[in-house]
Structures are given as C-alpha cells and as structure tokens.
Biopython code that builds the backbone (N, CA, C, O; Angstrom):
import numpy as np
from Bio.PDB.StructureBuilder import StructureBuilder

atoms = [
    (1, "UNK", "N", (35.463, -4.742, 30.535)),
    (1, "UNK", "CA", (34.356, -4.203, 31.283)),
    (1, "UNK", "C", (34.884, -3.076, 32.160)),
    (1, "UNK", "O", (35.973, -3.210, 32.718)),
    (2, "UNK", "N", (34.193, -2.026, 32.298)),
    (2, "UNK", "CA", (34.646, -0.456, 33.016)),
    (2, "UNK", "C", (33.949, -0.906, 34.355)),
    (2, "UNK", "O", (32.917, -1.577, 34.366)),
    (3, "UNK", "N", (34.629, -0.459, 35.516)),
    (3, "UNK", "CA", (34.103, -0.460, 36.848)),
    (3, "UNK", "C", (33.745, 1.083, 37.148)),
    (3, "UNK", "O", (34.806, 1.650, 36.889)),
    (4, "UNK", "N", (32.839, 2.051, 37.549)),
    (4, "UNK", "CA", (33.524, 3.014, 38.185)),
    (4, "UNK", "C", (33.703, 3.333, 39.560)),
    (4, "UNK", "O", (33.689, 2.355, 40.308)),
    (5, "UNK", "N", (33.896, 4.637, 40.176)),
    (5, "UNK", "CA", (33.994, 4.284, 41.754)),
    (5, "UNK", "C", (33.613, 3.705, 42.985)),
    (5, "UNK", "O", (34.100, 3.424, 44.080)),
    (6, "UNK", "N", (32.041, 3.607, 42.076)),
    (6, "UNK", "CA", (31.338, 2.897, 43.490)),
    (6, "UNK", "C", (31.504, 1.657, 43.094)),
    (6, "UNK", "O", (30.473, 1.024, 43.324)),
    (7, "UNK", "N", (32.449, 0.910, 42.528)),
    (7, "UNK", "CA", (32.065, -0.424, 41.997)),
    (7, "UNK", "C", (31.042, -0.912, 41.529)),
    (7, "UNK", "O", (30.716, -2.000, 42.005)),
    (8, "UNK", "N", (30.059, -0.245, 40.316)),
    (8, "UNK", "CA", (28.951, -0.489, 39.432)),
    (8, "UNK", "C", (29.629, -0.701, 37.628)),
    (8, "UNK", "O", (30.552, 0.023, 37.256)),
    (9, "UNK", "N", (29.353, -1.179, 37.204)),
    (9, "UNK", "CA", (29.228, -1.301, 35.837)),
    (9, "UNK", "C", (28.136, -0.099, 35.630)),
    (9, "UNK", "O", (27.069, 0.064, 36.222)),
    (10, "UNK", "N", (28.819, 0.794, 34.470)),
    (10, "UNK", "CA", (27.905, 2.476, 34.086)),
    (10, "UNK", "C", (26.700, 1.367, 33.038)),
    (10, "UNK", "O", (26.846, 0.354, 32.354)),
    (11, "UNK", "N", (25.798, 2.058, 33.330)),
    (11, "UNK", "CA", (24.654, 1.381, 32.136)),
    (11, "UNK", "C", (25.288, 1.769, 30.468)),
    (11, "UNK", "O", (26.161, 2.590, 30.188)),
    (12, "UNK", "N", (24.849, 1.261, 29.942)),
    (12, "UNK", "CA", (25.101, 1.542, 28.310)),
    (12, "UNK", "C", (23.820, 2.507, 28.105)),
    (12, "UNK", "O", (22.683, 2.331, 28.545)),
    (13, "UNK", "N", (24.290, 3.532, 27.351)),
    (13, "UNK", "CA", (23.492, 4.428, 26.736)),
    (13, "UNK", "C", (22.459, 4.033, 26.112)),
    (13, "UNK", "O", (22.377, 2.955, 25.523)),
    (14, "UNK", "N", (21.608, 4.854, 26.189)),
    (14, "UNK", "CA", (20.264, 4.063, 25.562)),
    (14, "UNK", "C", (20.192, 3.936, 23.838)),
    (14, "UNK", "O", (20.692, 4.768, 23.082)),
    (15, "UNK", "N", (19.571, 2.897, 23.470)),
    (15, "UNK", "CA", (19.786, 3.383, 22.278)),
    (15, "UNK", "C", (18.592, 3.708, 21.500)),
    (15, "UNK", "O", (17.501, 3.196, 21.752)),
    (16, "UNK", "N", (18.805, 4.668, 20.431)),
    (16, "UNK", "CA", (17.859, 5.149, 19.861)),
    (16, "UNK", "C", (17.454, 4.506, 18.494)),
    (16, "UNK", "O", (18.192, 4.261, 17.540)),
    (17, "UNK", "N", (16.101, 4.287, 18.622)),
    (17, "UNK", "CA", (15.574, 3.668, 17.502)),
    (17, "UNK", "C", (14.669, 4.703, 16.745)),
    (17, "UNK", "O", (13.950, 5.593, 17.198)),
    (18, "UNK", "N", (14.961, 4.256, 15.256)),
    (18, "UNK", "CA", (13.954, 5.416, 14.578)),
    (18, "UNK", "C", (12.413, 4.860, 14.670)),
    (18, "UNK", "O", (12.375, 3.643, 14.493)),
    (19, "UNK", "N", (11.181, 5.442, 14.896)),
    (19, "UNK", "CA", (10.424, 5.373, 14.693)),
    (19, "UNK", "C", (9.724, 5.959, 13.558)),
    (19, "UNK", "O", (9.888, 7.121, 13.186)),
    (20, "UNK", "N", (8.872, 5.043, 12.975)),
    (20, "UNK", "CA", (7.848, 4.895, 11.835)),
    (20, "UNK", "C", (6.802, 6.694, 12.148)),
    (20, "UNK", "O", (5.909, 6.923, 12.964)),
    (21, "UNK", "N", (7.406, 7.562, 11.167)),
    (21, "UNK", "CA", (6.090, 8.568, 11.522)),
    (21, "UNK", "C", (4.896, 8.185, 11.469)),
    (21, "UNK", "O", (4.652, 7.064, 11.023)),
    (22, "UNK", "N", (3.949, 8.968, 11.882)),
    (22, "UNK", "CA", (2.657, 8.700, 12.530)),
    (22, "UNK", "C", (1.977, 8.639, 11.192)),
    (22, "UNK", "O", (1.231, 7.682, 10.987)),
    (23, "UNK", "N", (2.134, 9.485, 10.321)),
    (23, "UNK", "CA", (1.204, 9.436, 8.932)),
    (23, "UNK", "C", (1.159, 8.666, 8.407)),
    (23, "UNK", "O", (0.076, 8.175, 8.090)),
    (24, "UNK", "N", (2.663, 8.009, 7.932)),
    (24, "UNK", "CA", (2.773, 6.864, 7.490)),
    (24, "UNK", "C", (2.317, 5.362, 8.084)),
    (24, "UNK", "O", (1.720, 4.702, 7.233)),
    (25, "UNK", "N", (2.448, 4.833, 9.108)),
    (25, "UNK", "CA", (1.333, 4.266, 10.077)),
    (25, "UNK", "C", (-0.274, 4.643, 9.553)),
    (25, "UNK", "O", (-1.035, 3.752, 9.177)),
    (26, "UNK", "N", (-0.522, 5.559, 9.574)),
    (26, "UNK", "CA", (-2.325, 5.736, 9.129)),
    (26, "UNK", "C", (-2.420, 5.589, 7.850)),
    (26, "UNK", "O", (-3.420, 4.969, 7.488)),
    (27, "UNK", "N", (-1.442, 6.092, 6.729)),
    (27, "UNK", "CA", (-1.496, 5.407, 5.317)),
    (27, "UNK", "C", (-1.742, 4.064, 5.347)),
    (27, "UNK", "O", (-2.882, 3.629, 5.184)),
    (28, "UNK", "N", (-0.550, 3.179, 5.588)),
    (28, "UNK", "CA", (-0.524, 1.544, 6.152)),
    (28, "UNK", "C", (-1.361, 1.051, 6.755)),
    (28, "UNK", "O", (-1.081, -0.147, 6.799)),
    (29, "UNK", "N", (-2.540, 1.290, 7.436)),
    (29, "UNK", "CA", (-3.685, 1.221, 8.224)),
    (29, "UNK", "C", (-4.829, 1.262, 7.620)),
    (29, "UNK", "O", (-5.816, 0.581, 7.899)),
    (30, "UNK", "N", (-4.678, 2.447, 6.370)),
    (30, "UNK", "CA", (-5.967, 2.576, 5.583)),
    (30, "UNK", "C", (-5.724, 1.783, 4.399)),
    (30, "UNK", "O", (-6.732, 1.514, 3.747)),
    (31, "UNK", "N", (-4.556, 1.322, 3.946)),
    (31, "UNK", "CA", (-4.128, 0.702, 2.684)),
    (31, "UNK", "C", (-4.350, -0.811, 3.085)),
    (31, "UNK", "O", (-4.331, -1.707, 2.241)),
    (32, "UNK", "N", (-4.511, -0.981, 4.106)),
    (32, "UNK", "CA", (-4.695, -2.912, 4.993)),
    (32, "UNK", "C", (-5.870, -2.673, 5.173)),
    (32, "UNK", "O", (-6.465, -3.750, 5.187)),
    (33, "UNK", "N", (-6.711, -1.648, 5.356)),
    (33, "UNK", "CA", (-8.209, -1.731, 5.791)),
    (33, "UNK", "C", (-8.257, -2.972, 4.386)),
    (33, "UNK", "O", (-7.555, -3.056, 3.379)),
    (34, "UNK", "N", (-9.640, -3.981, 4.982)),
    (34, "UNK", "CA", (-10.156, -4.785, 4.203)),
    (34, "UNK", "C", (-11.183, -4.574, 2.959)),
    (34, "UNK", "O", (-11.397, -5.387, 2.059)),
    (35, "UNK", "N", (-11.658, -3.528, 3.093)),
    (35, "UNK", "CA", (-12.545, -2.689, 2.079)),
    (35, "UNK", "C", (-11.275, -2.339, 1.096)),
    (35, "UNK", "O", (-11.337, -2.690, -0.083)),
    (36, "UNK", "N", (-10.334, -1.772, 1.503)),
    (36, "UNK", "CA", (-8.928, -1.347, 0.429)),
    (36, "UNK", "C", (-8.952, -2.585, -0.481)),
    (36, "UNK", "O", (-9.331, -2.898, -1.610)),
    (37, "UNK", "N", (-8.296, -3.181, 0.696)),
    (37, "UNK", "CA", (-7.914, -4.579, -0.009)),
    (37, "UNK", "C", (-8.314, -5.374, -1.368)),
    (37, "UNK", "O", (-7.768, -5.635, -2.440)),
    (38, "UNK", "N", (-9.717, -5.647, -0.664)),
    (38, "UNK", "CA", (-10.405, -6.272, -1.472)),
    (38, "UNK", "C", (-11.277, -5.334, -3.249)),
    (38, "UNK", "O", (-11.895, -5.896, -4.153)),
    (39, "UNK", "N", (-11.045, -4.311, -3.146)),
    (39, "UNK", "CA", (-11.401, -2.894, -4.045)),
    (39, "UNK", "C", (-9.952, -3.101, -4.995)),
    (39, "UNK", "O", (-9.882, -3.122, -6.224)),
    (40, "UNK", "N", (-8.730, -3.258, -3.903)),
    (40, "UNK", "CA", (-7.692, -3.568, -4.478)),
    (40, "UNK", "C", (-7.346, -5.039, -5.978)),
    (40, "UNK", "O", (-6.758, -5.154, -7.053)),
    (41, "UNK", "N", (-8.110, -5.763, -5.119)),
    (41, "UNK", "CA", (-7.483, -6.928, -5.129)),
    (41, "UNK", "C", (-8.514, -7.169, -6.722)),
    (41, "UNK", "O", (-8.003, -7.601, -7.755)),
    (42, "UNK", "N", (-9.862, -6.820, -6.614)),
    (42, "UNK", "CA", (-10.820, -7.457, -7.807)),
    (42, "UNK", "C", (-10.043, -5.810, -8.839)),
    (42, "UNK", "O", (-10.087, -6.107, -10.033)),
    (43, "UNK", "N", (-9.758, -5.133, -8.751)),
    (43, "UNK", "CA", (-9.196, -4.204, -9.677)),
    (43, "UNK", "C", (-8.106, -4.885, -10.283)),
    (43, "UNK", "O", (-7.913, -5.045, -11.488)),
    (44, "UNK", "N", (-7.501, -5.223, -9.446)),
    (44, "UNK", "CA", (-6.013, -6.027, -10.181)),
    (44, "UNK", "C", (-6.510, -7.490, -10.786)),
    (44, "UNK", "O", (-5.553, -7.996, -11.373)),
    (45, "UNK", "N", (-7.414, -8.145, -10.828)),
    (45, "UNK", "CA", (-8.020, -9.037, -11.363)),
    (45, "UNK", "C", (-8.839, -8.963, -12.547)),
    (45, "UNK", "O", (-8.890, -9.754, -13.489)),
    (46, "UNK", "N", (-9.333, -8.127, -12.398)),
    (46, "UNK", "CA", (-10.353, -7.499, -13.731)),
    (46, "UNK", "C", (-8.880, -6.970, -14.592)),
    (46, "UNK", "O", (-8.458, -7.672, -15.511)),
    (47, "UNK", "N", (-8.083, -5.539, -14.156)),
    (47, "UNK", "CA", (-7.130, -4.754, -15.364)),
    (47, "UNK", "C", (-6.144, -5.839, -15.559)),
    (47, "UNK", "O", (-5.574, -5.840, -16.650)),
    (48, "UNK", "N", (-5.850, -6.719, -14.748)),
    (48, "UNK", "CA", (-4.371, -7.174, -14.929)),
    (48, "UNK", "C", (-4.897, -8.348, -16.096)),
    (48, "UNK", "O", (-4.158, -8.813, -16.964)),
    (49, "UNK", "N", (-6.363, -8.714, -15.900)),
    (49, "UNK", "CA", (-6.328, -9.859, -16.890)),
    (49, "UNK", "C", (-6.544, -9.434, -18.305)),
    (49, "UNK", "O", (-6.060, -9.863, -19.352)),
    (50, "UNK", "N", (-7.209, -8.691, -18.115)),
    (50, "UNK", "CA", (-7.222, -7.469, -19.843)),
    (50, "UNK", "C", (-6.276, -7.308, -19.922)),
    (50, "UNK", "O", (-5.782, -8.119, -20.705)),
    (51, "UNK", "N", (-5.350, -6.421, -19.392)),
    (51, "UNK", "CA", (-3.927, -6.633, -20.000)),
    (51, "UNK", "C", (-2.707, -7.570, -20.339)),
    (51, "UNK", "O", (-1.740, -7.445, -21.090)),
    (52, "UNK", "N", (-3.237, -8.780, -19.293)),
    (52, "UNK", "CA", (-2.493, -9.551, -19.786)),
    (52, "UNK", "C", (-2.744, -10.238, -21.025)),
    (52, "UNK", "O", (-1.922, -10.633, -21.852)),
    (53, "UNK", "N", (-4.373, -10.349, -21.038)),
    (53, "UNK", "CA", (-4.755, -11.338, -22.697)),
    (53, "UNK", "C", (-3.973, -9.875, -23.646)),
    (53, "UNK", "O", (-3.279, -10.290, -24.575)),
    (54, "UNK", "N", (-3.998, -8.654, -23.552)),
    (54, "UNK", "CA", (-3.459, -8.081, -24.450)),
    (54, "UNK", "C", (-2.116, -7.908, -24.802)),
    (54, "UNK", "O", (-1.735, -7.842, -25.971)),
    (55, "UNK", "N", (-1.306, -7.824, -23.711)),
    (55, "UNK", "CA", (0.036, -7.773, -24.475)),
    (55, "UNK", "C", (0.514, -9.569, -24.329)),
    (55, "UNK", "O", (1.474, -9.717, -25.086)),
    (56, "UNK", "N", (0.293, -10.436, -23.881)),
    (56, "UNK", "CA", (0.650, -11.823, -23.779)),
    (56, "UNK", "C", (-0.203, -12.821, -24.139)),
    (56, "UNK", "O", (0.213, -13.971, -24.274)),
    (57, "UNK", "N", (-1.461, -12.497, -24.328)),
    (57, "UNK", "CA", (-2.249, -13.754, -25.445)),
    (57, "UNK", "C", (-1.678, -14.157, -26.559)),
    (57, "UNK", "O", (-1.194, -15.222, -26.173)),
    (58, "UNK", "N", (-1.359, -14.049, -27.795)),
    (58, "UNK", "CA", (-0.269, -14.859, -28.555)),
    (58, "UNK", "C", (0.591, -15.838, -27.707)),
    (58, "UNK", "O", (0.676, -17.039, -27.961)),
    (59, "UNK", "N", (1.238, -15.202, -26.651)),
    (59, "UNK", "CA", (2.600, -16.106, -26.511)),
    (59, "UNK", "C", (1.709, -17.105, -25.169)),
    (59, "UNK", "O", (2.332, -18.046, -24.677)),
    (60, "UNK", "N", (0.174, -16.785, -24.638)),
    (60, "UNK", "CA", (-0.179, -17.883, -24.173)),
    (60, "UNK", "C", (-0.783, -18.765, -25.021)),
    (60, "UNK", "O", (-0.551, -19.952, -24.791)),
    (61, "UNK", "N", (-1.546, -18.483, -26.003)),
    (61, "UNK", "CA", (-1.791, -19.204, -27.053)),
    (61, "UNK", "C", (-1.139, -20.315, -27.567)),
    (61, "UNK", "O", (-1.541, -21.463, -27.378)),
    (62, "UNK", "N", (-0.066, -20.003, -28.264)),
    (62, "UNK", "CA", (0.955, -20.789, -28.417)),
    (62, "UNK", "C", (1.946, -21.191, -27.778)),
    (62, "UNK", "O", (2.903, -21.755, -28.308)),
    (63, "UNK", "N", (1.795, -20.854, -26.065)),
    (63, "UNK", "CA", (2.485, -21.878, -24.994)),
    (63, "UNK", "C", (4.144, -21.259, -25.524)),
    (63, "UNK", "O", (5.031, -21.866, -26.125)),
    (64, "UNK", "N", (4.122, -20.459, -25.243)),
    (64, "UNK", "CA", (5.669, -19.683, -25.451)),
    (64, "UNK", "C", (5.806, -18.870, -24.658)),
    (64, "UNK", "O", (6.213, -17.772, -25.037)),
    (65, "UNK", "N", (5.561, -19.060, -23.459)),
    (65, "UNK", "CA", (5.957, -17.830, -21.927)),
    (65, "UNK", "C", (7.043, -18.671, -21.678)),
    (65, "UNK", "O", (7.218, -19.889, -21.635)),
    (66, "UNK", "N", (7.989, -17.271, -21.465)),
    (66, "UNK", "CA", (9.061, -17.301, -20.877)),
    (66, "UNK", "C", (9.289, -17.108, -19.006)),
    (66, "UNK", "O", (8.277, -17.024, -18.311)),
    (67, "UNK", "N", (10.390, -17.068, -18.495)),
    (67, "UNK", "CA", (10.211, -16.576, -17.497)),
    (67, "UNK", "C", (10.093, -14.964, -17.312)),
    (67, "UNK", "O", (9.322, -14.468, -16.491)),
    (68, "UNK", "N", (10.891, -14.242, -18.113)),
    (68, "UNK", "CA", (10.501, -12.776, -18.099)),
    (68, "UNK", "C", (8.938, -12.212, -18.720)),
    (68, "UNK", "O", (8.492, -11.067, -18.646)),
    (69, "UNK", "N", (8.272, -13.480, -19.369)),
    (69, "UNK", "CA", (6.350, -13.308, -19.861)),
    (69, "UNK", "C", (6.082, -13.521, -18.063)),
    (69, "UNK", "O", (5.566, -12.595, -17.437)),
    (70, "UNK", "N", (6.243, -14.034, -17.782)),
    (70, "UNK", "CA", (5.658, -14.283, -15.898)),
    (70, "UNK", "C", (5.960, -13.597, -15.530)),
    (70, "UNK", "O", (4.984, -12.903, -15.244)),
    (71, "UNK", "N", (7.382, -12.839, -15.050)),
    (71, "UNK", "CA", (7.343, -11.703, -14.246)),
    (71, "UNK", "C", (6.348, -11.029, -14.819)),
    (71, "UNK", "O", (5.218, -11.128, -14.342)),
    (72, "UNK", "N", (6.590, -10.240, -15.924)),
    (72, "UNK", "CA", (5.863, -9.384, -16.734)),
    (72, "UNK", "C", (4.624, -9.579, -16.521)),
    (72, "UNK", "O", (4.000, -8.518, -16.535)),
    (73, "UNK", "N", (3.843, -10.707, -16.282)),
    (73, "UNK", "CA", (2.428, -10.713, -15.877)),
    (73, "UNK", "C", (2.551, -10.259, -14.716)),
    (73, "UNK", "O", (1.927, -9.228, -14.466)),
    (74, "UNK", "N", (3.395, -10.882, -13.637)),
    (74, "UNK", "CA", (3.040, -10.507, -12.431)),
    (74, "UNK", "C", (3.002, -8.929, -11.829)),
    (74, "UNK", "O", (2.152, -8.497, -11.051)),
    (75, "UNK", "N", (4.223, -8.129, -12.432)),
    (75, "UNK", "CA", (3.906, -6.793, -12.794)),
    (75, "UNK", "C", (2.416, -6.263, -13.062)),
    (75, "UNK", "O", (1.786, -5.645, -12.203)),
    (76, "UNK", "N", (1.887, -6.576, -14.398)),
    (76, "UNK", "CA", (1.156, -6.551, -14.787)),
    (76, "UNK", "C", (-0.203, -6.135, -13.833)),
    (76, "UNK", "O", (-1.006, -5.202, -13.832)),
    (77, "UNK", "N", (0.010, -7.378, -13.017)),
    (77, "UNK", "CA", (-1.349, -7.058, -12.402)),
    (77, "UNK", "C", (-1.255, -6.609, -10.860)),
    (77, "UNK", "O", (-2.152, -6.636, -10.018)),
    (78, "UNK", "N", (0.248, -6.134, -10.706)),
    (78, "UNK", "CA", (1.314, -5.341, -9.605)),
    (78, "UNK", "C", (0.452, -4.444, -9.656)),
    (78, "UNK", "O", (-0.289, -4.295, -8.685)),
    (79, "UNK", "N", (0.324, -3.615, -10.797)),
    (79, "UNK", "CA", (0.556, -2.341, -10.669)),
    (79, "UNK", "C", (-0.896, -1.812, -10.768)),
    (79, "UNK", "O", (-1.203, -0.719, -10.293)),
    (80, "UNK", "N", (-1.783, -2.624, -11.401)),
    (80, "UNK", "CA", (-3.645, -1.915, -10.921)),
    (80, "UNK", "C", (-3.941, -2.127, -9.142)),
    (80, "UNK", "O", (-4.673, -1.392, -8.479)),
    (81, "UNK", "N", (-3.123, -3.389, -8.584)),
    (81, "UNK", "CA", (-3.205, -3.304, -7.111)),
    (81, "UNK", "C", (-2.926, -1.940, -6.788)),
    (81, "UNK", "O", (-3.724, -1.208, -6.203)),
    (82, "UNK", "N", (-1.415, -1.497, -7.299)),
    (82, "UNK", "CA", (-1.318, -0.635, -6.013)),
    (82, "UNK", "C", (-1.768, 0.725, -6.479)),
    (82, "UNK", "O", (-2.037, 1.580, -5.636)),
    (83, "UNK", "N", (-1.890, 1.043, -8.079)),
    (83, "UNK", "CA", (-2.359, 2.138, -8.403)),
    (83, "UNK", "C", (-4.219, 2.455, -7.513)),
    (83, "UNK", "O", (-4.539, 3.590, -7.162)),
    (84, "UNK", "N", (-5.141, 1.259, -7.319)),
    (84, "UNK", "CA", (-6.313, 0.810, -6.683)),
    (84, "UNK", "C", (-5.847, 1.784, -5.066)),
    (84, "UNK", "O", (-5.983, 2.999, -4.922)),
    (85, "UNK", "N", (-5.459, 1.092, -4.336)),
    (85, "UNK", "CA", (-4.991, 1.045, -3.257)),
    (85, "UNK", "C", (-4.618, 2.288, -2.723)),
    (85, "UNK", "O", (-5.131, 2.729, -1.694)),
    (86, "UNK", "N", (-3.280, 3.201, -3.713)),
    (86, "UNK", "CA", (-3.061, 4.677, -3.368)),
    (86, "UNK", "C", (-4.176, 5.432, -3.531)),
    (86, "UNK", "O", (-4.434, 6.250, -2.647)),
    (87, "UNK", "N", (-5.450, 5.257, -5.201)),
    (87, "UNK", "CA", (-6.402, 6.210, -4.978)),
    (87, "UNK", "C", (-7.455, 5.741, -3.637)),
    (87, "UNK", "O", (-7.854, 6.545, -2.794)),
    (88, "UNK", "N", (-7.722, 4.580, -3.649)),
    (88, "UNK", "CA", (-8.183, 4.264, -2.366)),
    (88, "UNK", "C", (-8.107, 5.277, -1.194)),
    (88, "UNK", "O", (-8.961, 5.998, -0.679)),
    (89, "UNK", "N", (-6.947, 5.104, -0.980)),
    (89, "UNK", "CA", (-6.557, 5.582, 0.393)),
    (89, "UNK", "C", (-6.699, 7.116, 0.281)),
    (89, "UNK", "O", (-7.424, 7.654, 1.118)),
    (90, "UNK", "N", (-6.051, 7.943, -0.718)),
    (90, "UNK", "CA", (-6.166, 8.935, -0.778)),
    (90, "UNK", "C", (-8.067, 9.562, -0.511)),
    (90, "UNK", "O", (-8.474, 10.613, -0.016)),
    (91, "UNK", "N", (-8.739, 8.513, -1.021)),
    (91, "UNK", "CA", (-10.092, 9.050, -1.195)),
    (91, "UNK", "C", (-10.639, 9.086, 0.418)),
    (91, "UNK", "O", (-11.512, 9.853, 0.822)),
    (92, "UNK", "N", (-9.998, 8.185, 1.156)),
    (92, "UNK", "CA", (-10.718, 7.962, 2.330)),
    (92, "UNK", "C", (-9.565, 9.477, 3.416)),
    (92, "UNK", "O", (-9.831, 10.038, 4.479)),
    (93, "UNK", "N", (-8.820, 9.568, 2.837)),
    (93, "UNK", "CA", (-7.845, 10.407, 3.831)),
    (93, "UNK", "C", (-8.793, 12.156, 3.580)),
    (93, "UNK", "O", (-9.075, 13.048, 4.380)),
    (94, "UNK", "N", (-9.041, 11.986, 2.035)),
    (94, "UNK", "CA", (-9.825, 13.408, 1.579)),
    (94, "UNK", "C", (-10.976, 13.324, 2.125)),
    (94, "UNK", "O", (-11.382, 14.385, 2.600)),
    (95, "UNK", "N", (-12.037, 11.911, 2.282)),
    (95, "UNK", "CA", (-13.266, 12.000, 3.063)),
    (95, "UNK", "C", (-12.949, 12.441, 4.420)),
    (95, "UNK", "O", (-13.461, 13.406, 4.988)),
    (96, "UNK", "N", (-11.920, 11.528, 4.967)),
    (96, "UNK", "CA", (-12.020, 12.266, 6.201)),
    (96, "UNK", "C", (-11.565, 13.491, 6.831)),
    (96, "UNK", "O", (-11.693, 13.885, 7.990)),
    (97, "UNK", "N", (-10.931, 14.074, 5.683)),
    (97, "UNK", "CA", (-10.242, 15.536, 6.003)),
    (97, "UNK", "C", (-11.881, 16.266, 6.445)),
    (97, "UNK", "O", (-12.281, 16.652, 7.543)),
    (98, "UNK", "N", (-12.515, 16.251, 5.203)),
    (98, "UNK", "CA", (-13.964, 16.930, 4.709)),
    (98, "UNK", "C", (-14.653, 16.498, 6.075)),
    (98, "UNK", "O", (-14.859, 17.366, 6.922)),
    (99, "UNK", "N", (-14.935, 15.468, 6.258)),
    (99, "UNK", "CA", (-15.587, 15.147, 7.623)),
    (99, "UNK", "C", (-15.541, 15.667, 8.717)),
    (99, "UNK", "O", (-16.464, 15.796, 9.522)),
    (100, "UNK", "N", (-14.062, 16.115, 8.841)),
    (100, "UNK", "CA", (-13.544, 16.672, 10.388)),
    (100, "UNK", "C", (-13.782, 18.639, 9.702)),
    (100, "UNK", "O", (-13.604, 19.472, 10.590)),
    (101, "UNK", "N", (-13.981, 18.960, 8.915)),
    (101, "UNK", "CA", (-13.797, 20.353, 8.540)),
    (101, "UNK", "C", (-15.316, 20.627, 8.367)),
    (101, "UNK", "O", (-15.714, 21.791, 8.411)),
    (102, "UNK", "N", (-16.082, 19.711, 8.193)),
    (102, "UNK", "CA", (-17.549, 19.994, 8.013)),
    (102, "UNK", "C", (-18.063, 20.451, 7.709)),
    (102, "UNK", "O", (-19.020, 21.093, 8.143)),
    (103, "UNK", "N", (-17.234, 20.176, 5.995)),
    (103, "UNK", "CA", (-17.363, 20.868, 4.262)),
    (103, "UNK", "C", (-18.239, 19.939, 3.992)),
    (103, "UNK", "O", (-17.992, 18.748, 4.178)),
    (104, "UNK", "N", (-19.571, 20.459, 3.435)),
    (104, "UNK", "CA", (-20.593, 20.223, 3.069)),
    (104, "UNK", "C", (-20.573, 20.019, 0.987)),
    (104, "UNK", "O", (-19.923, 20.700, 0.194)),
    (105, "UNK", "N", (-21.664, 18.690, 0.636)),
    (105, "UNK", "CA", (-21.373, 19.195, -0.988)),
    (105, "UNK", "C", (-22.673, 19.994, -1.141)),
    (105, "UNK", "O", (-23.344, 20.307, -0.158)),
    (106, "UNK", "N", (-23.014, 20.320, -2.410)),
    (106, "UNK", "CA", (-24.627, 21.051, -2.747)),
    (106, "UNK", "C", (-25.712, 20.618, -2.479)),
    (106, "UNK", "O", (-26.757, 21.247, -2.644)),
    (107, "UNK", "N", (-25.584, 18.973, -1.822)),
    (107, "UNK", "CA", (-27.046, 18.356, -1.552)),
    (107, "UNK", "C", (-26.651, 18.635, -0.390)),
    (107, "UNK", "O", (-27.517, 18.040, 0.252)),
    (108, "UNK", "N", (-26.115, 19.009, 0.219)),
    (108, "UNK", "CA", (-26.193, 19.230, 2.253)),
    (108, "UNK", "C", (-25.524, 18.719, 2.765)),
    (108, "UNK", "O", (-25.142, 19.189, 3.836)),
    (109, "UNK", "N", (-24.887, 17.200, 2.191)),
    (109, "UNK", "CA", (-24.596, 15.806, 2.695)),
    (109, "UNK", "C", (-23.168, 16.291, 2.860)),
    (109, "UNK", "O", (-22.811, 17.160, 2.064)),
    (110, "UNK", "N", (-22.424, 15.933, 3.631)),
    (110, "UNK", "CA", (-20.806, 15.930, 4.143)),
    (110, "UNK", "C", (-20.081, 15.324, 3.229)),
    (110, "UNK", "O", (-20.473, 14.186, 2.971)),
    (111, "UNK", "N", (-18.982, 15.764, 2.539)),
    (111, "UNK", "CA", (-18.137, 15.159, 1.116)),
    (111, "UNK", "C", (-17.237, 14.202, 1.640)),
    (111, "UNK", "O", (-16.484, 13.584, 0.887)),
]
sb = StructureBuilder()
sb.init_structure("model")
sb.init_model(0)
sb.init_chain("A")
sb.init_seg("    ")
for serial, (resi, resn, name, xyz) in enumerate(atoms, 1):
    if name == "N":
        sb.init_residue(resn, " ", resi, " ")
    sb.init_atom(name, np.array(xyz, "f"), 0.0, 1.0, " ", f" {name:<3s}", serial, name[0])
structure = sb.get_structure()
C-alpha cells in the first residue's frame, strides 16, 4: 500500500467501462418491444414448422432424429425468429425516421 505526504492512501484511478452505444440500446428496445416479439415468435412457428416437416419429416416419421436432426430443427426455426425481428425493427426504425421528417405517402397519410 503507497502512503503519500499527507499520509492518505492516493485513490485508484477510475476505471473506465465501455458503454453500450446508444443505437444499439434502441435496436434492443425495439427488437424486445412485445409487438416484435410476438410477430417474431408466430413467424418462427408457422416457417420453422414447414420447414421442418420438409427437410425432417421422413426421419420424424420413422423416429430416426438424431441429435444433430434437433439442433438442426432448432436452427431451423432460429432463423425465421430473427430474420422476423431484424425486418421488424428495421420497419419501425424507417416508420419512425418518416414520422420525424414528415414524409408524407400519396394518400396524405405519414409513411
């Protein structure tokens, strides 16, 4: 332990933490909104199950899933979530660009 002259212990330097940019925070915000979510969630339910009866019906049929047929489903219905979710968000980030710029479409109405 360092003393210095006045007999204090010097504070320890502060330390610096990275913070989360701000955009990214409002992505994460609009991607948890519950409207996302749930837009999310019946998309990945509806595509993931079509695709799964398509590339893995045989091997559920005949009760031959492996553990890499399960990941592979779970993928499966990974990826309409989050493909859902990015256009999601993107749509609400473009509404609200349009909103704040007070770009109009051909019926009058705000895009």
């Amino acid at each position: 332990m360092t003393i210095n002259l006045n007999g204090e212990t010097p504070a320890s330097p502060p330390v610096r933490r990275r913070s989360i940019p701000a955009p990214v925070i409002a992505w994460l915000r609009l991607a948890a909104h519950p409207a996302t979510v749930r837009r999310a969630f019946l998309t990945a339910l509806i595509v993931g199950f079509v695709l799964i009866a398509i590339n893995h019906g045989p091997a559920i049929l005949c009760g031959q899933l492996t553990r890499e047929c399960w990941i592979q489903m779970g993928l499966t219905v990974l990826v309409p979530y989050i493909v859902s979710t990015v256009s999601s968000v993107a749509t609400r980030c473009e509404l609200g660009a349009n909103a704040d710029s007070g770009e109009t479409s051909r019926k009058g109405r705000n895009v």
